[in-house]
C-alpha positions as CSV (number, residue, x, y, z in Angstrom):
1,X,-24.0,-5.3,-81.0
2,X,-26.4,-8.0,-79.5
3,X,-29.9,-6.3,-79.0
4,X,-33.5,-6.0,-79.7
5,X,-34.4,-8.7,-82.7
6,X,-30.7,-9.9,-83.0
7,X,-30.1,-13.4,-82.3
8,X,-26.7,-13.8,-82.8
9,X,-23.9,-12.5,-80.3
10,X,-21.3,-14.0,-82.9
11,X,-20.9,-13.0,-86.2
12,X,-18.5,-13.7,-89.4
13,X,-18.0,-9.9,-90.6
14,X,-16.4,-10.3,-94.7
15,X,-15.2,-7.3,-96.2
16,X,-16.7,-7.0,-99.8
17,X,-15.0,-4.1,-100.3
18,X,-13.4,-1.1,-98.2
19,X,-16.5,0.3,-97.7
20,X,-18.7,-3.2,-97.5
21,X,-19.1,-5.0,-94.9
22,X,-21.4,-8.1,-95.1
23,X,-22.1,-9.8,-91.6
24,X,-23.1,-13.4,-90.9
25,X,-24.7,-14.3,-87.5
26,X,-23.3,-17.5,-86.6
27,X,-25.4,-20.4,-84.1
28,X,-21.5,-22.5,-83.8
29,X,-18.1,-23.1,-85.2
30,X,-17.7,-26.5,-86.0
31,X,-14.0,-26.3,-86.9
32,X,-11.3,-23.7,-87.3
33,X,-7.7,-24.1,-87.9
34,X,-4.7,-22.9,-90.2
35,X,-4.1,-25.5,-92.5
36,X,-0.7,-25.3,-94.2
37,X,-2.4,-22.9,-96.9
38,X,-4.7,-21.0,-95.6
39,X,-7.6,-20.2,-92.4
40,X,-10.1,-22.2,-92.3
41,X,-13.7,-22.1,-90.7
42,X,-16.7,-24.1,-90.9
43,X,-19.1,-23.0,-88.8
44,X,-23.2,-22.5,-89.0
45,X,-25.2,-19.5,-89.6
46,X,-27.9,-18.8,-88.3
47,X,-30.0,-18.1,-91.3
48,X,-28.5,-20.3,-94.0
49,X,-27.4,-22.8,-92.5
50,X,-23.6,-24.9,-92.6
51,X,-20.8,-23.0,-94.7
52,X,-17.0,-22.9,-94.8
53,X,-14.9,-19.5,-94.7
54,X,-11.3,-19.3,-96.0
55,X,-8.5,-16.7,-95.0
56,X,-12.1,-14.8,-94.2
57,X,-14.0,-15.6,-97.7
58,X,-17.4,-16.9,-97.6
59,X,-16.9,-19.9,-99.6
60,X,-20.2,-21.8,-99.5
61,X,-23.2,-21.9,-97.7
62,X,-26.0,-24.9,-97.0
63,X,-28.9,-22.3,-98.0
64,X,-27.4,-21.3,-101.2
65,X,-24.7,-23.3,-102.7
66,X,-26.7,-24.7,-105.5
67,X,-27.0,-21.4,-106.9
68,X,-23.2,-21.0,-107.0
69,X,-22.4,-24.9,-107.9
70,X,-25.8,-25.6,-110.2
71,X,-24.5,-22.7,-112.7
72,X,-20.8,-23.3,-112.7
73,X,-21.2,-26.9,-113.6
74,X,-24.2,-27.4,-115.6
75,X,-23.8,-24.6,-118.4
76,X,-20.4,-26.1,-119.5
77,X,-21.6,-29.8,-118.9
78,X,-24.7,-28.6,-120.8
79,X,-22.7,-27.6,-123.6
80,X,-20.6,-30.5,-123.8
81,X,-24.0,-32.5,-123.8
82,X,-22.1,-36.0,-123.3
83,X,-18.9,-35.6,-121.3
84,X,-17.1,-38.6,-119.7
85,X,-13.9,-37.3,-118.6
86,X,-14.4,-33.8,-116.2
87,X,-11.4,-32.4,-114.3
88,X,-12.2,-30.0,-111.1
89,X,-9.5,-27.6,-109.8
90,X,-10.4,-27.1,-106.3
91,X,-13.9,-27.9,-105.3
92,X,-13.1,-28.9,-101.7
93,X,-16.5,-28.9,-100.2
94,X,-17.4,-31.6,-102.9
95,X,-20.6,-29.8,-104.3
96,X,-19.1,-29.5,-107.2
97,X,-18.7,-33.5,-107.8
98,X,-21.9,-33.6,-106.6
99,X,-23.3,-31.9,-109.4
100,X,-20.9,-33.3,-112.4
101,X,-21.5,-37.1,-110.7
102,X,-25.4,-36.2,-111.4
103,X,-24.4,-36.8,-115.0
104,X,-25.1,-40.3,-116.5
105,X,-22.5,-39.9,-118.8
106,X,-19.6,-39.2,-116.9
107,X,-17.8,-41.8,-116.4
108,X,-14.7,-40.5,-114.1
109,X,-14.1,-36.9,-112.5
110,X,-10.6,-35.9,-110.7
111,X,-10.9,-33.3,-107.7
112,X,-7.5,-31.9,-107.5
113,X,-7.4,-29.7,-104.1
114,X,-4.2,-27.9,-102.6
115,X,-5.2,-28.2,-99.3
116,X,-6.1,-31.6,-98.0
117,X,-7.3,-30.5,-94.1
118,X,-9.9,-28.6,-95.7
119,X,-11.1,-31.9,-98.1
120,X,-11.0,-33.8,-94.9
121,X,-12.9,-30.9,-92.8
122,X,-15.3,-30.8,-95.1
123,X,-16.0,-34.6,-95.7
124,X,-16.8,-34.8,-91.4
125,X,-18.5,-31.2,-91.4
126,X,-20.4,-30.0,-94.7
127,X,-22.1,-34.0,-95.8
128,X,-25.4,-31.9,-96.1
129,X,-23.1,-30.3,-99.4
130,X,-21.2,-33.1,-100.7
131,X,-24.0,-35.6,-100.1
132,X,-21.8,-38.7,-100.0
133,X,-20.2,-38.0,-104.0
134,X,-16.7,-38.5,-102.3
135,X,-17.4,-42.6,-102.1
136,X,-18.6,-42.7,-105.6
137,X,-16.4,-44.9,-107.4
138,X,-16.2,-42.3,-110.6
139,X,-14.1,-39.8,-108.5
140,X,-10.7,-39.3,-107.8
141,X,-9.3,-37.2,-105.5
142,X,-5.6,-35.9,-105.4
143,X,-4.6,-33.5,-103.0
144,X,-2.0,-31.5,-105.2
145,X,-1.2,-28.5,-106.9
146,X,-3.4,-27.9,-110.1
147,X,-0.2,-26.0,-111.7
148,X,1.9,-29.8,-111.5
149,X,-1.6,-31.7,-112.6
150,X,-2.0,-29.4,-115.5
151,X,1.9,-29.8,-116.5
152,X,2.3,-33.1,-116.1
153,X,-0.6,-35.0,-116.9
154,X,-1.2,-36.8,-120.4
155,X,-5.1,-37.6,-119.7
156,X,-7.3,-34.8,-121.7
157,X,-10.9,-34.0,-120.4
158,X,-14.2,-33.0,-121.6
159,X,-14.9,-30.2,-119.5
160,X,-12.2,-28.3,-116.8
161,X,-13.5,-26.7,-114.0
162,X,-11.6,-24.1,-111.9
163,X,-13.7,-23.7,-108.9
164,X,-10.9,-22.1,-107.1
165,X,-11.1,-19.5,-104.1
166,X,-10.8,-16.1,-104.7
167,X,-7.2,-14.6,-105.5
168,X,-6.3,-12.2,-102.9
169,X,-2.8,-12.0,-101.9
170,X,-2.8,-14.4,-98.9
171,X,-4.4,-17.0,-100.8
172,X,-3.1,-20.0,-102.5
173,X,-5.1,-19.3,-105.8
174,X,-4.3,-16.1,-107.3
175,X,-1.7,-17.7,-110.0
176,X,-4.1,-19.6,-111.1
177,X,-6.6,-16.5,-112.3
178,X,-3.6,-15.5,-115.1
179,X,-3.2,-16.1,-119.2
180,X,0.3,-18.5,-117.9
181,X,-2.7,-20.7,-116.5
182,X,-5.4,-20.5,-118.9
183,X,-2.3,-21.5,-121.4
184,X,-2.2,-24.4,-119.7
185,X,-5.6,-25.5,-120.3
186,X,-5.6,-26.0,-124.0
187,X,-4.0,-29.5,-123.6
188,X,-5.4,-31.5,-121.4
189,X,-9.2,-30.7,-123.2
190,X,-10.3,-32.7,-125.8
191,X,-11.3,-31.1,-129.3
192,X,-14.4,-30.0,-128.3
193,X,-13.7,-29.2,-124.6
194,X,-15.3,-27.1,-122.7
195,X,-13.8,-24.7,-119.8
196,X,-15.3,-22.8,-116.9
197,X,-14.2,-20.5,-114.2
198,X,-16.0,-18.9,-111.1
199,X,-14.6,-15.1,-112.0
200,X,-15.8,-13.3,-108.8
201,X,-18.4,-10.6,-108.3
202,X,-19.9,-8.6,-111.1
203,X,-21.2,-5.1,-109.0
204,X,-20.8,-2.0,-110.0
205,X,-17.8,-0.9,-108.3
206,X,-15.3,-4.1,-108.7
207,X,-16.9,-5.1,-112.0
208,X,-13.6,-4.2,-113.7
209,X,-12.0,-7.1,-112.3
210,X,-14.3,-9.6,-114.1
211,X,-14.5,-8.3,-117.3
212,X,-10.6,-8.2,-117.2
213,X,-10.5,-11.5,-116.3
214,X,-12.7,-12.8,-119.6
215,X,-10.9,-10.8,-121.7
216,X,-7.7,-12.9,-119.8
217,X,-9.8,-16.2,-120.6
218,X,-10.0,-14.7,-123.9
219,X,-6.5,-14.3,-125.0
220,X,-6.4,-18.2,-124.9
221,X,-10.1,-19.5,-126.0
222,X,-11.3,-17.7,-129.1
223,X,-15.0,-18.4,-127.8
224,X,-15.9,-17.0,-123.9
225,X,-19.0,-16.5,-122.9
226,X,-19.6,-14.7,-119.1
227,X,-22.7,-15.3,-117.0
228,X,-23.6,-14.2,-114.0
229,X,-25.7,-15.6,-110.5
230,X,-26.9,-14.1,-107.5
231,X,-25.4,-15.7,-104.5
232,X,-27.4,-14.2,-101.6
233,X,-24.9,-14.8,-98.8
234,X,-21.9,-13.5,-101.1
235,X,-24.2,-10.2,-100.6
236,X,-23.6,-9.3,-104.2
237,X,-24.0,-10.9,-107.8
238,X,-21.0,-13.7,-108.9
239,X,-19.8,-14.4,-112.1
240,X,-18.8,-17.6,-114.3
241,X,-16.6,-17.6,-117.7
242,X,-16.9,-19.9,-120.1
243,X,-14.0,-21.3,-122.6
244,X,-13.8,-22.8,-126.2
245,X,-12.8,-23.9,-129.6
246,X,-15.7,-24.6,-130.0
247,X,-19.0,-21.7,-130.9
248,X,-21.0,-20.9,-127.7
249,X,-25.1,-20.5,-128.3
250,X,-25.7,-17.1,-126.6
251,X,-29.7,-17.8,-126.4
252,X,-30.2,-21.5,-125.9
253,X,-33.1,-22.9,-126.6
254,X,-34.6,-24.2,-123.1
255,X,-36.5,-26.7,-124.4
256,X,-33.5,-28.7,-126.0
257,X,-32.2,-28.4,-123.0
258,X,-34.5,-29.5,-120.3
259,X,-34.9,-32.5,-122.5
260,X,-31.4,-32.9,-122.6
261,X,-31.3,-32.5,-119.2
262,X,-34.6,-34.6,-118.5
263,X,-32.5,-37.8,-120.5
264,X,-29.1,-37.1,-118.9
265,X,-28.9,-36.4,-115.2
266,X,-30.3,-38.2,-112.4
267,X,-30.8,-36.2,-109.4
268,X,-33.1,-33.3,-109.0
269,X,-32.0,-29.8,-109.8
270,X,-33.0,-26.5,-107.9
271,X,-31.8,-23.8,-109.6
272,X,-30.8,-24.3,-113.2
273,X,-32.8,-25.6,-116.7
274,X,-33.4,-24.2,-119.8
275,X,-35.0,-21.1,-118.6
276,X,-32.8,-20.6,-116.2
277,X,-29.2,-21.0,-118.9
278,X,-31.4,-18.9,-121.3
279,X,-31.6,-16.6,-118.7
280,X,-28.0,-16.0,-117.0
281,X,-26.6,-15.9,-120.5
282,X,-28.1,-12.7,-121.1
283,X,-25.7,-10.0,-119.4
284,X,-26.7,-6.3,-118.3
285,X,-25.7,-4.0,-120.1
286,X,-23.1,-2.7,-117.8
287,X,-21.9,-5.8,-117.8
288,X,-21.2,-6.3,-121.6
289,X,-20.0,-2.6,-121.9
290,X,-17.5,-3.6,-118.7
291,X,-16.1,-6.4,-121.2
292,X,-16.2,-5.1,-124.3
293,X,-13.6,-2.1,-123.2
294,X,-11.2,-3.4,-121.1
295,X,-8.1,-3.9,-123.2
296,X,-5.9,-5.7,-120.4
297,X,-5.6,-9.2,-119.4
298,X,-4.0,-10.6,-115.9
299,X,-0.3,-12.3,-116.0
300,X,1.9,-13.4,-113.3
301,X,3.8,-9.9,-113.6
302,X,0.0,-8.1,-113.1
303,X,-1.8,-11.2,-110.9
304,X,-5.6,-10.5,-109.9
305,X,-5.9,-9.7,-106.4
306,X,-9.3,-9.4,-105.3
307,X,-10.4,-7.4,-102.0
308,X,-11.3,-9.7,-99.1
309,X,-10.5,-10.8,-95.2
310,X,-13.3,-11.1,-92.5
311,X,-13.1,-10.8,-88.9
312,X,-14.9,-12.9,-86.7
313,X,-16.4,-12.4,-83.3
314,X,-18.5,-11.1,-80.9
């Protein structure tokens, strides 16, 4: 309820779990609407600034995006060291060209997004995320499903990212979370590919989901690696998977890679460097024990469906 020290009367209330709530106080809405796909909001909180909500998932947020989209980019790209070629499955805020365009080396990126309102929502609404990247002449947008791109196309890449909202039933993602998908990876990356996934939330009481979900990414790539980051307004810590065929360093060495880095990108980073991959690629012990003894993997018979919804309002 509005009262002493609150200074919102309108709030964005996501269901983390069905005994979670995390709450948003919200200054506007600066667009709403069902696309063909999903519900939509973007609208601006009061402590974090701009951020867009589907079907009632806190997607991304102004204040701290570049903890989500620094990580899910950079370790693969890092990796990689000289990709030119990077296909994005989803990605329709455009933070996450953003961050692969920071690359000198890239020399053409394809956003594939099902849902072209929101692309176009978020071009007019969230510029303060995607900083312009959508009129840089290296991307490519295609407003299509990533099942058709991935089945059709004869181009290979050097890295893939699936930066894909979360699956819950409603959604329009929660095929693509399943071995059937990650089979379909394999052939459009180049020898020494790289892939990467956002794979949810990592606390305590859903972290079953994630470390099912690597060993899913696992019955495809014989190298995975999972890493985690805290995403203060997801209220909880997130979760990124790594793929291979290639061998994936478990303890970089940061100073190869802020040089790498230093010679490489242009454009400042906030979040990630060589401390920082050094870091998140060191999982809790929970964590690893999560993983190491789940024994089943998602298919489209037995989809993911992560918990989720929000109601918004006074």
């Amino acid at each position: 309820m509005s009262g002493y020290e609150l200074q919102s009367d309108y709030w964005v209330n996501e269901y983390i779990s069905p005994w979670d709530i995390y709450s948003h106080g919200i200054k506007r809405i600066l667009d709403y609407k069902h696309t063909t796909f999903q519900q939509m909001s973007i609208v601006e909180s009061g402590s974090y600034g701009k951020a867009l909500v589907l079907d009632g998932k806190w997607q991304s947020c102004q204040g701290d995006e570049f903890i989500y989209h620094e990580p899910l980019v950079h370790a693969a790209m890092t990796l990689h060291g000289s990709a030119k070629k990077v296909l994005i499955l989803g990605g329709g805020e455009g933070a996450t060209a953003r961050e692969v365009l920071k690359w000198k080396t890239v020399e053409c990126v394809l956003m594939v997004d099902i849902d072209g309102e929101v692309v176009e929502a978020c071009k007019k609404h969230l510029e303060v995320m995607h900083q312009g990247c959508f009129d840089d002449p290296r991307l490519e947008v295609h407003i299509g499903d990533a099942l058709d791109i991935l089945d059709t196309t004869e181009e290979k890449w050097d890295v893939v990212i699936s930066d894909l909202s979360d699956p819950i039933e409603e959604g329009p993602s929660f095929k693509l979370f399943t071995k059937e998908y990650f089979e379909k990876l394999p052939r459009v990356l180049t020898e020494n590919g790289f892939f990467v996934v956002q794979s949810g939330p990592v606390a305590p009481p859903v972290v079953q989901k994630h470390a099912r979900l690597v060993k899913t990414v696992n019955s495809v790539f014989p190298h995975v690696k999972s890493y985690t980051a805290y995403i203060s307004t997801y209220g909880q810590p997130w979760s990124f998977t790594l793929g291979s065929f290639q061998e994936i360093e478990n303890r970089p060495d940061p100073n190869a890679i802020d040089e790498l880095l230093k010679e490489n990108l242009q454009g400042e980073l906030k979040m990630f460097d060589g401390t920082t991959m050094l870091g998140i690629f060191q999982l809790p012990l929970h964590i690893r024990k999560a993983i190491e003894e789940e024994t089943e993997i998602y298919t489209l018979a037995k989809p993911p469906k992560f918990f989720g919804q929000s109601q918004v309002g006074k």
